[in-house]
C-alpha positions as CSV (number, residue, x, y, z in Angstrom):
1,X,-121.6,29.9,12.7
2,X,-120.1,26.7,14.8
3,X,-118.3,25.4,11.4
4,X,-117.0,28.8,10.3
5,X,-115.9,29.1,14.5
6,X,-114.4,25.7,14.2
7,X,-112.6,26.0,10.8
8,X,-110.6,29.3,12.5
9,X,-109.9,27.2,15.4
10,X,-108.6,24.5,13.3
11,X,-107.0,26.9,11.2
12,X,-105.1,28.6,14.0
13,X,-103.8,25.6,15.1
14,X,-102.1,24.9,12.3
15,X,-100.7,27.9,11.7
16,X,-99.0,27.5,15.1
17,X,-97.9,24.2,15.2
18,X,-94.6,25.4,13.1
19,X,-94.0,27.7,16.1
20,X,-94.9,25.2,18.7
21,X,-92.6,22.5,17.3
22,X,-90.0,25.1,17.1
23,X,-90.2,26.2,20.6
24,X,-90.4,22.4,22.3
25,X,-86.9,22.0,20.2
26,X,-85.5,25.0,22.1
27,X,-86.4,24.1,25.2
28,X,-85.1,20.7,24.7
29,X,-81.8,21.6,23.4
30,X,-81.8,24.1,26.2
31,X,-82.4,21.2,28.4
32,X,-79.4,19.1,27.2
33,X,-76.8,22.1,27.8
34,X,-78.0,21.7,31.3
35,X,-77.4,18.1,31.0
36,X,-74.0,18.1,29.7
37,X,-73.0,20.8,31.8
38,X,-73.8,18.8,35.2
39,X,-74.5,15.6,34.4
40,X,-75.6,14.9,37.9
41,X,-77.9,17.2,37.6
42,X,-81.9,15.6,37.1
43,X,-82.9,16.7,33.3
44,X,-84.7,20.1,33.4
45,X,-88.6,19.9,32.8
46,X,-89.3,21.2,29.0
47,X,-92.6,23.4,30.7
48,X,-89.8,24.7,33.7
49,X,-88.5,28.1,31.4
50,X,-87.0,29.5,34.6
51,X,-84.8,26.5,34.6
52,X,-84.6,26.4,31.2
53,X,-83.7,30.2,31.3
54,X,-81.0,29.4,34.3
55,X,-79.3,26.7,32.9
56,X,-78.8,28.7,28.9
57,X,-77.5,31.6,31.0
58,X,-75.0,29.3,32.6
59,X,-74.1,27.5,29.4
60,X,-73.5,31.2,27.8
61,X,-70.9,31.6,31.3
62,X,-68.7,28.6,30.6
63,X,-65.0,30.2,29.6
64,X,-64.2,28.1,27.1
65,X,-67.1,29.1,24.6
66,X,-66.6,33.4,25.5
67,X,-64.1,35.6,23.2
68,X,-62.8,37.4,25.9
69,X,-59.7,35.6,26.1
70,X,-56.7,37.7,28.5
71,X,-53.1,36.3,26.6
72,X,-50.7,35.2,29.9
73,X,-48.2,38.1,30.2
74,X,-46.1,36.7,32.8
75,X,-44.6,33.5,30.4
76,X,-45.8,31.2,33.6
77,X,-45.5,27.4,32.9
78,X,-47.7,27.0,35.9
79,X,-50.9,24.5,35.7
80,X,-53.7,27.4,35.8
81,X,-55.3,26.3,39.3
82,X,-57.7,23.8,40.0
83,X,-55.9,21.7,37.3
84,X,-55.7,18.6,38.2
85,X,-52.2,16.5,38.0
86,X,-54.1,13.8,35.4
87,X,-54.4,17.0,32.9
88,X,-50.6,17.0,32.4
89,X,-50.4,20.4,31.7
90,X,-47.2,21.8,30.7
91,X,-45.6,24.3,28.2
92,X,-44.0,23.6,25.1
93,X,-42.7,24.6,21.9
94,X,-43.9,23.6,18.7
95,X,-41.3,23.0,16.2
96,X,-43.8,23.1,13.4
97,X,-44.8,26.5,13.9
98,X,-42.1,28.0,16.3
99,X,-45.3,29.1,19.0
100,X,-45.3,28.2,22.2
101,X,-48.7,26.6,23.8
102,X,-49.3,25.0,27.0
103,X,-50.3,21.5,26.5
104,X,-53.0,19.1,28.5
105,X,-49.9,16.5,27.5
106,X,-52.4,13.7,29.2
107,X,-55.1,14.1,27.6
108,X,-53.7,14.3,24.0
109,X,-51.0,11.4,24.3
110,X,-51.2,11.5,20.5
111,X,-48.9,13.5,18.1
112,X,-48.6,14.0,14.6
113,X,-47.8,16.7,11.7
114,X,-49.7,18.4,9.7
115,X,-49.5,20.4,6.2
116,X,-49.7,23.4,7.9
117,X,-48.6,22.6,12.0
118,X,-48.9,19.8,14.4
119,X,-51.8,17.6,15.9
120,X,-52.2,16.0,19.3
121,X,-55.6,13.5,19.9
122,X,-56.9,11.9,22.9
123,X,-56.7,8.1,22.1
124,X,-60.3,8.0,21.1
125,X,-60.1,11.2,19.0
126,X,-62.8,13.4,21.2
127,X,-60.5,16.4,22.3
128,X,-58.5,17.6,19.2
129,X,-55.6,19.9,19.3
130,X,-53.7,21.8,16.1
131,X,-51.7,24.4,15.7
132,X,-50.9,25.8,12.3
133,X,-48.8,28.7,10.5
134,X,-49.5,30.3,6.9
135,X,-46.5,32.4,5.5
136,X,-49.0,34.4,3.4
137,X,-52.2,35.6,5.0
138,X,-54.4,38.4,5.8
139,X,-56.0,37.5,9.0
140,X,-59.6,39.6,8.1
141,X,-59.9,37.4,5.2
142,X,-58.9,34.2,7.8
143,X,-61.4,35.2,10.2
144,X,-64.1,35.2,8.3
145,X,-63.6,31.5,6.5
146,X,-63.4,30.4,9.9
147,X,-66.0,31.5,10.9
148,X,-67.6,29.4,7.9
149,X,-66.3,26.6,8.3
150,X,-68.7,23.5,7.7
151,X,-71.1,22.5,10.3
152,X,-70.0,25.4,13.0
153,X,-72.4,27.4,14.8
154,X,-71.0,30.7,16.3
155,X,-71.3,31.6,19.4
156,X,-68.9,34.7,20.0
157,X,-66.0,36.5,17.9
158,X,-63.6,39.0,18.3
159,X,-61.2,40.3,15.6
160,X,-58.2,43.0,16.6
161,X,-56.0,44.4,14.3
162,X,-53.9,41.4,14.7
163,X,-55.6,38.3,16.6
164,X,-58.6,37.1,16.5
165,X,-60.8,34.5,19.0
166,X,-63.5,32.4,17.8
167,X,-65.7,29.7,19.7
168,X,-68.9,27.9,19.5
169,X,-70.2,24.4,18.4
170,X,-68.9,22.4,15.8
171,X,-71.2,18.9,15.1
172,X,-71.1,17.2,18.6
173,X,-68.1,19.4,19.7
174,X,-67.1,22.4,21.0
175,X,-64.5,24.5,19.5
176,X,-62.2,27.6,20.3
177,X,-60.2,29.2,17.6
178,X,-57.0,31.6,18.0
179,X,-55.0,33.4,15.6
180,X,-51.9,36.1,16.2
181,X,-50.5,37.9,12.9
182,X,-47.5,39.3,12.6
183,X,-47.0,40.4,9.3
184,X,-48.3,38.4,6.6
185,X,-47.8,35.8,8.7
186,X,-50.6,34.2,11.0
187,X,-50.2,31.3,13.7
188,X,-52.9,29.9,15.4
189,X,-54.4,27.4,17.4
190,X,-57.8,25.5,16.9
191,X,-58.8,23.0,19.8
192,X,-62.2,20.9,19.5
193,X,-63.4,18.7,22.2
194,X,-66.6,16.5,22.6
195,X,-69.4,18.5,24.6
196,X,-69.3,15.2,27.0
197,X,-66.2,17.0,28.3
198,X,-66.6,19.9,28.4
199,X,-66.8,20.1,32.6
200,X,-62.5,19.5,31.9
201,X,-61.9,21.0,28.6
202,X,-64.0,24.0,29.0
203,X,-60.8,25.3,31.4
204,X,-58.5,23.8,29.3
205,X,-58.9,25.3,26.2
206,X,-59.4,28.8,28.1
207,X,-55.8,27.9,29.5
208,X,-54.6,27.0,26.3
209,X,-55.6,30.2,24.2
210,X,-54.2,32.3,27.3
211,X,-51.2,30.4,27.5
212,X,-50.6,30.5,23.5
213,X,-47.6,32.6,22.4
214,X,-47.5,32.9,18.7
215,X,-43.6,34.9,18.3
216,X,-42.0,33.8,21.4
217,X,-39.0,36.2,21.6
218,X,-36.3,33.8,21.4
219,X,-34.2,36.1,23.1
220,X,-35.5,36.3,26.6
221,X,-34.8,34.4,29.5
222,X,-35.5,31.4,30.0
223,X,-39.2,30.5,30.9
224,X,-40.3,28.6,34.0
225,X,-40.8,24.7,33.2
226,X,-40.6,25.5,29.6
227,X,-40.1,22.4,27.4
228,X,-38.1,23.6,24.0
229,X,-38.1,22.0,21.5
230,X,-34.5,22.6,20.9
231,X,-32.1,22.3,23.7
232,X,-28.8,23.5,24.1
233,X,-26.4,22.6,26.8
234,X,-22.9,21.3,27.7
235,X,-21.7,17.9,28.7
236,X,-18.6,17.3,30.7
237,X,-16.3,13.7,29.7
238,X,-15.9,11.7,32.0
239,X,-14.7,8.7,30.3
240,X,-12.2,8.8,26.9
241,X,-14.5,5.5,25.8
242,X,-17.4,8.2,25.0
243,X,-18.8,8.7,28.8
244,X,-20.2,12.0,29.4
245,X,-22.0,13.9,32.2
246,X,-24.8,16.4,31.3
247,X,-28.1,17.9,33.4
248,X,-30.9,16.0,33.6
249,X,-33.2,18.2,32.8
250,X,-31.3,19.2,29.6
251,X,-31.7,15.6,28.2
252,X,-35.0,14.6,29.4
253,X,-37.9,13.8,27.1
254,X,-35.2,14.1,24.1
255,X,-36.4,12.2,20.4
256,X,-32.8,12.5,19.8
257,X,-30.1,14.0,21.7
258,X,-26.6,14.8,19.4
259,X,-23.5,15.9,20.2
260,X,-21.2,17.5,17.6
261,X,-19.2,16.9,15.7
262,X,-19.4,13.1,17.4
263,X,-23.4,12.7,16.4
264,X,-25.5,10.6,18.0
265,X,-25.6,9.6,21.8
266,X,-27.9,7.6,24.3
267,X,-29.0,8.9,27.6
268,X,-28.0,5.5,30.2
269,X,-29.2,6.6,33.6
270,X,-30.2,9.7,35.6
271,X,-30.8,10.9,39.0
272,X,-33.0,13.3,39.3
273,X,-32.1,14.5,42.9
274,X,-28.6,15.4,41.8
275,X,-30.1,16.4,38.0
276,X,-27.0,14.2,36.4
277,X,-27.9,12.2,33.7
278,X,-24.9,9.4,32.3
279,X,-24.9,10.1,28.6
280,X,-22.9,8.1,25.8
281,X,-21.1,8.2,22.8
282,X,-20.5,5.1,20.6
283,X,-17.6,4.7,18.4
284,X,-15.4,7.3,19.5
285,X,-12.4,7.0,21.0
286,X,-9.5,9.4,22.7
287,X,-11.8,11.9,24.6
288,X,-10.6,14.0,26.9
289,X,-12.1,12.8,30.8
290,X,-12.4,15.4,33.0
291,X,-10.1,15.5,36.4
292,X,-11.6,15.2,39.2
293,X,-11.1,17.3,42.3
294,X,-12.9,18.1,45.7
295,X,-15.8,20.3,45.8
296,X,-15.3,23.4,47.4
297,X,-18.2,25.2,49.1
298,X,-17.1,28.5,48.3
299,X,-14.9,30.7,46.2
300,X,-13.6,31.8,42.7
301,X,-14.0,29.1,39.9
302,X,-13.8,29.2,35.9
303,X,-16.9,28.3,34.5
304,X,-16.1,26.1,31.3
305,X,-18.9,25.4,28.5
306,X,-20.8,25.8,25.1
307,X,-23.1,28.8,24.8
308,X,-26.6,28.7,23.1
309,X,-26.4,29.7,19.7
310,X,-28.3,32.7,19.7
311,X,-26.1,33.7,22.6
312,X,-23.0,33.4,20.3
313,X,-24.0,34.4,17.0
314,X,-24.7,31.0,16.0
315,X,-21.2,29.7,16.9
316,X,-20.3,26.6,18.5
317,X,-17.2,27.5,20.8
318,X,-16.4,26.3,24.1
319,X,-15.7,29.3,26.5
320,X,-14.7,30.3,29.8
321,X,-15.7,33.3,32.5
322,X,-14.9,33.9,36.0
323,X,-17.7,33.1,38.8
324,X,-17.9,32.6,42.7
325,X,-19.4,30.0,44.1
326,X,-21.6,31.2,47.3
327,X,-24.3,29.6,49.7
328,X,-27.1,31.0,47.3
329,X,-25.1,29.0,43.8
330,X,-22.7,30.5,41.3
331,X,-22.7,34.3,40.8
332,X,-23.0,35.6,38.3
333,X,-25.2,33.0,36.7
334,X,-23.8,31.7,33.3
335,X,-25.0,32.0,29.5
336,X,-27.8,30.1,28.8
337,X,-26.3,26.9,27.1
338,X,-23.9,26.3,30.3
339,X,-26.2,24.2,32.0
340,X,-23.6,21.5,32.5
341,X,-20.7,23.3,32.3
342,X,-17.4,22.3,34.2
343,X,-16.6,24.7,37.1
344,X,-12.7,23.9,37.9
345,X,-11.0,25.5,40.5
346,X,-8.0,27.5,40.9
347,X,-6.1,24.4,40.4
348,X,-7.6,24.0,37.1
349,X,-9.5,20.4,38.4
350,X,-13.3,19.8,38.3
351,X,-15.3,20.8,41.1
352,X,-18.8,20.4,39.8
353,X,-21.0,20.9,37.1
354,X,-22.9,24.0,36.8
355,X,-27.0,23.3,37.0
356,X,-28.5,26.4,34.9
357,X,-33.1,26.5,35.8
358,X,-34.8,30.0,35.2
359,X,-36.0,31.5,38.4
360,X,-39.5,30.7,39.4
361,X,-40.7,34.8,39.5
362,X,-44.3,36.2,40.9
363,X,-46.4,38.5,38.6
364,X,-45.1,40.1,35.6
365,X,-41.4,40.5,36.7
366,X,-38.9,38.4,34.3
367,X,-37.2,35.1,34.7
368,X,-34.0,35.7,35.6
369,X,-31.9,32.3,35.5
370,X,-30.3,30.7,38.6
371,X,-27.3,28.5,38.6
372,X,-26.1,26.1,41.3
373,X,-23.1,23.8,41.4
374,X,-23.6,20.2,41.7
375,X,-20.2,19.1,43.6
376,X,-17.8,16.8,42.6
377,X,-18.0,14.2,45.0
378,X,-21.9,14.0,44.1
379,X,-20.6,13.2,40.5
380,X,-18.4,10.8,41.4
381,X,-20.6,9.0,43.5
382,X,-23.3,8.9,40.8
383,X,-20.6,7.6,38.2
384,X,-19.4,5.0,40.4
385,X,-22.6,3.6,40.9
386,X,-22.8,3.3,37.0
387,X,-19.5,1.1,36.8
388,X,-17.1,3.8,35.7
389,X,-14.7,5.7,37.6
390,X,-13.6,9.1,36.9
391,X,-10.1,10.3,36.7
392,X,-8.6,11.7,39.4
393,X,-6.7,15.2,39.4
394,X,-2.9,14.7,38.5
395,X,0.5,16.7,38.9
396,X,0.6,18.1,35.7
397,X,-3.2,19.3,34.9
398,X,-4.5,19.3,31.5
399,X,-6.5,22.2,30.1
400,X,-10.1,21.9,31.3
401,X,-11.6,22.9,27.6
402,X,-11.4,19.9,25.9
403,X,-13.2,18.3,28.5
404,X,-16.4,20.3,27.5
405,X,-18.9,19.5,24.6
406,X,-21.7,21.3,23.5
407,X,-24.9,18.8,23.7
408,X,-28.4,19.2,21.7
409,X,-31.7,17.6,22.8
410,X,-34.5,17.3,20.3
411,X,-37.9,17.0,21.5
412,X,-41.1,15.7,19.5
């Protein structure tokens, strides 16, 4: 009887052991979750469950790894809060793609292409950004090879009739996925981040699917802080050697910046105060400087520039409309594209240049843009302290047009 008890005991055991094993290794991964979750945080006891149970519950809270994900509906470039300034966040277009995505620009210094989109890494490769766009696809059949993709463990999924969300763990990393059809054409985003930062990147790539805006309508005003791709503005001579004035803001953070039918030019100085930035041509000759005259604090003015090209039917032609300038900036505000446009007076002389920014708008109401009128004596001072000096206004005024060129910033 005491062998035949003691073989069912030993038997028993065994039979268990499988399960055992198995539980110890939940309670262990449980217990790293914790860890990498608060890292401050003293490792969990493997007996504890209640802390074990606590810390999967929190885990299974974090934003970054639920499916829930609310798009932005008021186009805000805003840092969502609690960011901190060393994320970089900002909003951009991607020219691979044509979506807009806010971008953690600091912690992905690293761009590149891809077949099918663009790529930005951290400069060890643990946080992962891509974007991607397929002309033909049904976004069911997409969804579902996603969501076997090698090595990736699920943790939630939601498929509409035209996005999807996916997130869960991928090796050693964390992963969000999300995908906006229109048509048979689907553009996504896929971010994948180390687990070891999640306590940043968890926000971040909650942020980022939020912020993502597969069809941007490229129509509407102008967003907040937005960083195109493309820019279009205007650019004032200032010198017939090939010195122009243009915004700032227009030809910041530019790969390239062109000016037709001239071609390439160099961005020299800026002040950002003023938003004047000294751009130049090389190799021309026989431009047309501006005259200058005094800025005037109020009244009619011609506002003198080069339209976006979806605001002209793709055309390229400098034109002109009436404006006041008043203590709240020029009224009405101008075409987007006439972000440094000449504004001459009745005398036909300069008496600014026009500084186009959206309006920073609350809640869902849209971005209407605001212009202001950076005076002429501001320009003059700013050129002056470059070495050149502009022309001054003469008896017999030339036409203000040919003063005016259309200027295009490429961005990365």
């Amino acid at each position: 009887m005491g062998v035949r008890a003691a073989t069912v005991i030993v038997g028993l055991m065994v039979a268990c052991a499988p399960a055992l094993a198995q539980g110890s290794h939940a309670r262990k991964a449980g217990t790293a979750v914790a860890a990498l979750q608060n890292p401050a945080a003293p490792a969990a006891e493997p007996a504890d469950t209640t802390r074990q149970h606590r810390a999967t519950k929190a885990a299974r809270k974090h934003p970054a790894r639920e499916a829930n994900i609310v798009p932005q509906e008021d186009d805000s470039a805003e840092a969502p809060p609690n960011f901190s300034e060393s994320v970089g966040w900002r909003l951009t277009e991607d020219p691979a793609t044509g979506a807009r995505l806010g971008l953690p620009e600091k912690l992905v210094p690293r761009a590149s292409t891809t077949r099918t989109g663009s790529r930005w890494t951290s400069a060890q490769g643990q946080i992962q950004i891509e974007t991607f766009r397929l002309a033909e696809a049904a976004l069911p059949a997409l969804f579902d090879e996603e969501k076997k993709t090698s090595r990736r463990q699920i943790d939630s999924s939601d498929l509409k009739a035209d996005s999807f969300v996916i997130t869960g763990a991928q090796g050693l990393k964390y992963f969000l996925v999300r995908a906006v059809a229109r048509g048979s054409e689907v553009r996504g985003i896929t971010i994948l981040y180390d687990q070891a930062t999640e306590g940043t990147m968890g926000r971040v790539a909650h942020a980022m699917a939020a912020a993502f805006t597969a069809f941007p309508d490229p129509n509407a005003a102008p967003v907040p802080g937005l960083r195109r791709a493309v820019e279009y503005g205007s650019a004032i001579v200032v010198d017939a050697g090939g010195d122009l004035i243009a915004p700032a803001h227009v030809t910041g953070d530019c790969q390239s910046i062109t000016v037709p039918p001239f071609g390439h030019a160099e961005r020299l100085a800026e002040d950002k105060a003023s938003d004047l930035a000294l751009i130049r041509l090389y190799g021309v000759r026989n431009l047309v400087p501006a005259q200058f005259g005094d800025a005037i604090q109020s009244g009619d003015v011609t506002i003198i520039g080069v339209a976006d090209p979806l605001a002209q039917a793709g055309a390229a032609t400098v034109t002109s409309s009436a404006a006041q300038v008043t203590p709240q900036g020029i009224d009405p505000a101008p075409k987007p594209g006439f972000s440094g446009a000449a504004a001459v007076d009745p005398h036909g002389v300069l008496a600014g240049m026009v500084e186009v920014k959206p309006a920073v708008v609350a809640g869902n109401a849209s971005a209407a843009p605001a212009a202001s009128l950076v005076p002429a004596a501001t320009i003059r001072a700013f050129l002056q302290a470059q070495g050149i000096a502009p022309a001054g206004a003469e008896p017999e005024h030339a036409a203000a047009e040919p003063s005016v060129l259309r200027i295009i910033c490429v961005r990365q």
